[in-house]
Every structure is written in structure tokens, then in C-alpha cells.
C-alpha positions as CSV (number, residue, x, y, z in Angstrom):
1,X,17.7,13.0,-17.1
2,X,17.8,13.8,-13.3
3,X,21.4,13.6,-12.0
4,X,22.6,13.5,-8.3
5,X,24.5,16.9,-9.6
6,X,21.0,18.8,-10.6
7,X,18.8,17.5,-7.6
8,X,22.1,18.9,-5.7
9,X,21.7,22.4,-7.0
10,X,18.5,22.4,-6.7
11,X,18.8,21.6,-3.3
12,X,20.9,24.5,-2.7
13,X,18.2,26.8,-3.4
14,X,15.7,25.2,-0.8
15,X,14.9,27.1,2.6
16,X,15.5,23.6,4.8
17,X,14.9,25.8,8.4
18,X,11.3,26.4,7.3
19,X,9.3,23.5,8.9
20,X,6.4,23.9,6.5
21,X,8.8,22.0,3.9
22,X,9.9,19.7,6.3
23,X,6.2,18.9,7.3
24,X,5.1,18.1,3.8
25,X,7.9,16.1,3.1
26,X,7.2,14.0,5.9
27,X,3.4,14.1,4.7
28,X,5.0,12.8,1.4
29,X,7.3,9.8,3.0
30,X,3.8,8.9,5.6
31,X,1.3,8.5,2.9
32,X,2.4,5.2,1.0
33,X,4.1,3.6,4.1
34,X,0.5,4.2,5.4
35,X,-1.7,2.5,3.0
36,X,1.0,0.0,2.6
37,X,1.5,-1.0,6.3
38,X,-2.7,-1.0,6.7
39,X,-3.7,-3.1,3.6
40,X,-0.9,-5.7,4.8
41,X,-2.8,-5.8,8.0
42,X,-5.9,-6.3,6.1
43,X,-4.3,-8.6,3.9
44,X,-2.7,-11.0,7.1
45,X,-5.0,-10.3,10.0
46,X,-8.3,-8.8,8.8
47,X,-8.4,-6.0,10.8
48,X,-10.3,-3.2,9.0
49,X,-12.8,-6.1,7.9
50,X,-13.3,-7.2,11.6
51,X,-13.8,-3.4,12.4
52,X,-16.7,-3.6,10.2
53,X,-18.2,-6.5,11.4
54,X,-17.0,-9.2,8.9
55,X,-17.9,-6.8,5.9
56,X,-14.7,-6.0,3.2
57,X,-16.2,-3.7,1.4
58,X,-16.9,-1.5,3.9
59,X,-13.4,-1.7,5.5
60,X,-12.2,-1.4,1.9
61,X,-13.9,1.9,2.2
62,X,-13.0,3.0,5.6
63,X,-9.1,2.5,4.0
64,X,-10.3,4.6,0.7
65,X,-11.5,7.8,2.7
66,X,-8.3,7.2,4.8
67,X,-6.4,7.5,1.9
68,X,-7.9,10.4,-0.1
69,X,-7.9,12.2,2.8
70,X,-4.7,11.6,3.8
71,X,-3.8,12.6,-0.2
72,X,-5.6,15.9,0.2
73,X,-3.8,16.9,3.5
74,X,-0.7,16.2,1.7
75,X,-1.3,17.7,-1.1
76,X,-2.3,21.1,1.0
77,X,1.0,20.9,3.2
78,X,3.2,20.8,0.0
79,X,1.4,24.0,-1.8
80,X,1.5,26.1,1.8
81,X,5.4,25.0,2.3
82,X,5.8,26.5,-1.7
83,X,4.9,30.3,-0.2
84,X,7.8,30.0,2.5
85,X,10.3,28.7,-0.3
86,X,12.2,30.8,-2.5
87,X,11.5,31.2,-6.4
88,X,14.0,30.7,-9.2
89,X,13.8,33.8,-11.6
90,X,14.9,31.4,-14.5
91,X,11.8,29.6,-14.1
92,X,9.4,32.5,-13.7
93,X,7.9,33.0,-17.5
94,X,5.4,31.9,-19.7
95,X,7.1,28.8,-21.3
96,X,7.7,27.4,-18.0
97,X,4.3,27.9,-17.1
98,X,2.9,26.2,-20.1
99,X,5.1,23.0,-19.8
100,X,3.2,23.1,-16.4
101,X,-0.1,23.2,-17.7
102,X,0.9,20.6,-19.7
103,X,1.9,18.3,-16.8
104,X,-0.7,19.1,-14.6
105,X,-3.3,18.3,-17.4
106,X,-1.4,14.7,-18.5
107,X,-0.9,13.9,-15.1
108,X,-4.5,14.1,-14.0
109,X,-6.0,12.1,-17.3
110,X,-3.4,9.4,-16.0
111,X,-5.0,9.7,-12.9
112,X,-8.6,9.7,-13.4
113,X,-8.7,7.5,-16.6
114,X,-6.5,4.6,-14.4
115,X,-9.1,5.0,-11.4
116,X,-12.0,4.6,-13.9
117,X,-10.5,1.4,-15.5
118,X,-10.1,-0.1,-11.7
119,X,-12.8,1.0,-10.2
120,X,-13.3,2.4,-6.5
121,X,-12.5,-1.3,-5.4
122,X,-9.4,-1.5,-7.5
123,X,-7.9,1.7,-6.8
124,X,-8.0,1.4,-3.0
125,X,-6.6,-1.8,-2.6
126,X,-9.7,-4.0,-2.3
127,X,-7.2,-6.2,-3.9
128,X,-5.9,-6.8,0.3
129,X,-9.3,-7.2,1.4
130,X,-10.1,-10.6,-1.1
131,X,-12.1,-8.5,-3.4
132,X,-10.5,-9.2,-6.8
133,X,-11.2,-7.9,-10.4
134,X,-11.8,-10.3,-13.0
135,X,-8.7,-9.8,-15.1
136,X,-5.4,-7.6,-15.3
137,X,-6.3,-3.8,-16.5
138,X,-4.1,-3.9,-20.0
139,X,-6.2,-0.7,-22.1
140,X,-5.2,2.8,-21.4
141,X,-3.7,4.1,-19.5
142,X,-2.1,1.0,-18.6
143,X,-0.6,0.0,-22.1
144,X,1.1,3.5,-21.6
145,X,2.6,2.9,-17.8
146,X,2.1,0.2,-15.8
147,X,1.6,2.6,-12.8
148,X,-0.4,5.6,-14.2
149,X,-1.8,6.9,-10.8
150,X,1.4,7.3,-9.2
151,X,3.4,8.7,-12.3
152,X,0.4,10.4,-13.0
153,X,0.6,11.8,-9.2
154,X,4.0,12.8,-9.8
155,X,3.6,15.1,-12.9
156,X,1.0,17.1,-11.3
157,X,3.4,17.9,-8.1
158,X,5.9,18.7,-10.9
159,X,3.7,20.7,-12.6
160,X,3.0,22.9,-9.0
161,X,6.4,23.3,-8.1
162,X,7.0,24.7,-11.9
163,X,4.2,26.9,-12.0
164,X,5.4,28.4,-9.0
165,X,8.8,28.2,-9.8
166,X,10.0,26.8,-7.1
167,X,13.2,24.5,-6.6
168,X,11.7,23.6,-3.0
169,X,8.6,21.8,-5.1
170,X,11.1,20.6,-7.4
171,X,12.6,18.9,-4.6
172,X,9.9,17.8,-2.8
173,X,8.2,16.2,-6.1
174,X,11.5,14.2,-6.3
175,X,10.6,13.0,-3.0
176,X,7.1,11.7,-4.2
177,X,8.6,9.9,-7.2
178,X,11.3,8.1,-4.7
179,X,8.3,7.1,-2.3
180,X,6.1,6.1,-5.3
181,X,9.3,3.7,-6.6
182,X,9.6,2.5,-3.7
183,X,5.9,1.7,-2.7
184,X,5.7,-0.1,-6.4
185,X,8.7,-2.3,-5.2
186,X,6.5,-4.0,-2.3
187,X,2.8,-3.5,-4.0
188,X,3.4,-5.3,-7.3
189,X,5.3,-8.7,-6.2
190,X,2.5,-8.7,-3.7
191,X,-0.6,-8.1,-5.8
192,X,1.1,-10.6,-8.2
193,X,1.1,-13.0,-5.3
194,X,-2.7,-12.2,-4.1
195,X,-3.8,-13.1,-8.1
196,X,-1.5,-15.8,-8.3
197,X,-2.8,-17.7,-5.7
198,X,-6.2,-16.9,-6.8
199,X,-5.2,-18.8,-10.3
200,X,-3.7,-21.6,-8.1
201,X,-6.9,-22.4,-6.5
202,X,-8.7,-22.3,-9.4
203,X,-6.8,-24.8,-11.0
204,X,-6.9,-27.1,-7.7
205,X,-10.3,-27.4,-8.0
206,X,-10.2,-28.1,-11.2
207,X,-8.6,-31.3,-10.8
């Protein structure tokens, strides 16, 4: 269980004058206010659509590269900011490493598998853009987590940050899970709304 106590020692043993870390923790804090804040806009005003000339799947695409780009970057910033941090010799050995093979290997099937089951549309929010699936994702790995991308996400910067045994990655992965809690907070009343509604018209023209 992660205490307020351990995530203060580990702080102590993070190098905050190097800007590298602060960089990719505010790489970290920009990504989901990002996607958030521009598939809103989509969502209200229409304004990646109108970019493309009325089409939604092609802003829905426009907002994907932006995205997995923007995931990339960040993931780049936090693995250079790892080489300016210092390591802790207690987790420098073999078992440590392991455990973060383990991680990284879990947390990218929870990845992939979840962006298969949604499809390209699914995964990038097309949800904001009007284009809808036919039915709530409930097989795996959905009936494990009801959020395996971003836990998923999570495990693998956990799994960095161990195999380079460093309590700066340790740190910054905390960060991640925060903005990921936080990002769930907003994004799941709202797509609840977006199919909601959906259900509500249908059964209006029913009648």
C-alpha cells in the first residue's frame, strides 16, 4: 500500500534541481489535461471536425496522432530525466529487475489487448466526436479493470523506474497514476452522459 510516509522517502532521494525531471513531470500533468480539454471542444463546439471540413473521423484522427505523439514525447522526457536521477542500491539486483519485467509485460497486454477491443475510434475518443460503438466493451481486459489503458500505462512507467532503480521514476510514475485518477474522474461521468443520451433518443423515437 502507498502511504504519504513511503512516497515521502522516496521523495527525499529525488534530484528536484535537475529540470529534466521537472520537464517530464510537466509532460506527465499536460498529456491528459490535453486530450481532455480538446475532445470537450470537439464534444461542445466541433472544432477539430470543422478543421476537417465537416468530416469526424478525420478530426478523430488528427486528435489520435496528437495524442500518441504527445505519449511518445512523454514517454522519452521521463526515461532521459531517469539518467540525471540518482539510483537506489537496494533496488539494483536481479529480483527487482524481474518484478519489472513482469510489469512492463502485464502492463502492455493491458494496453494493447484494451486498444484492440475498442478499436482506433474507441481508443482516441471518437466517443466526443459522435462516433459511438455499438455496446459497452465488458470481455477482457475490461472484466479485469475498468480502465486497462491507463493502469496498464501506469505499470509500465513502474516497471522503468524499477528496472532502473530509480526513486525519481518511482516518483514520477506516482504522478502518472494521480493524473490518470484524475482524468477517469471527468472522462467516465461524461462518456456515460454521451451514451446515455444516445439511449434516450432512441427510446424517443420509439414512441
Amino acid at each position: 500500500m502507498v502511504t504519504l510516509q513511503s512516497v515521502s522517502s522516496i521523495a527525499d532521494m529525488v534530484d528536484f534541481n535537475q529540470k529534466s525531471f521537472l520537464v517530464a513531470a510537466g509532460s506527465i500533468a499536460f498529456n491528459p489535461l490535453f486530450w481532455n480539454v480538446a475532445a470537450r471542444q470537439e464534444y461542445h463546439n466541433k472544432v477539430l471536425t470543422k478543421l476537417f471540413g465537416g468530416n469526424s473521423r478525420y478530426g478523430c484522427y488528427a486528435l489520435a496522432v496528437a495524442i500518441f505523439s504527445l505519449g511518445i514525447f512523454r514517454d522519452y522526457l521521463y526515461k532521459q530525466s531517469l539518467k540525471d536521477q540518482p539510483t537506489l542500491d537496494v533496488l539494483d539486483n536481479n529480483a527487482v529487475k524481474g518484478l519489472a519485467a513482469v510489469l512492463f509485460i502485464t502492463g502492455n497486454v493491458l494496453v494493447t489487448t484494451s486498444m484492440y477491443a475498442l478499436g482506433f475510434t474507441g481508443t482516441y475518443l471518437g466517443d466526443y466526436f459522435g462516433i459511438l460503438m455499438d455496446s459497452k466493451v465488458t470481455g477482457f481486459p475490461f472484466n479485469v479493470t475498468d480502465a486497462p489503458m491507463y493502469y496498464g500505462s501506469t505499470m509500465s512507467f513502474v516497471a522503468t523506474a524499477l528496472w532502473f532503480a530509480s526513486p525519481a521514476g518511482l516518483l514520477l510514475s506516482a504522478e502518472v497514476l494521480v493524473m490518470y485518477l484524475m482524468a477517469l474522474s471527468y472522462e467516465d461521468p461524461f462518456t456515460s452522459e454521451i451514451y446515455a443520451k444516445r439511449e434516450r433518443e432512441r427510446a424517443a423515437k420509439r414512441k
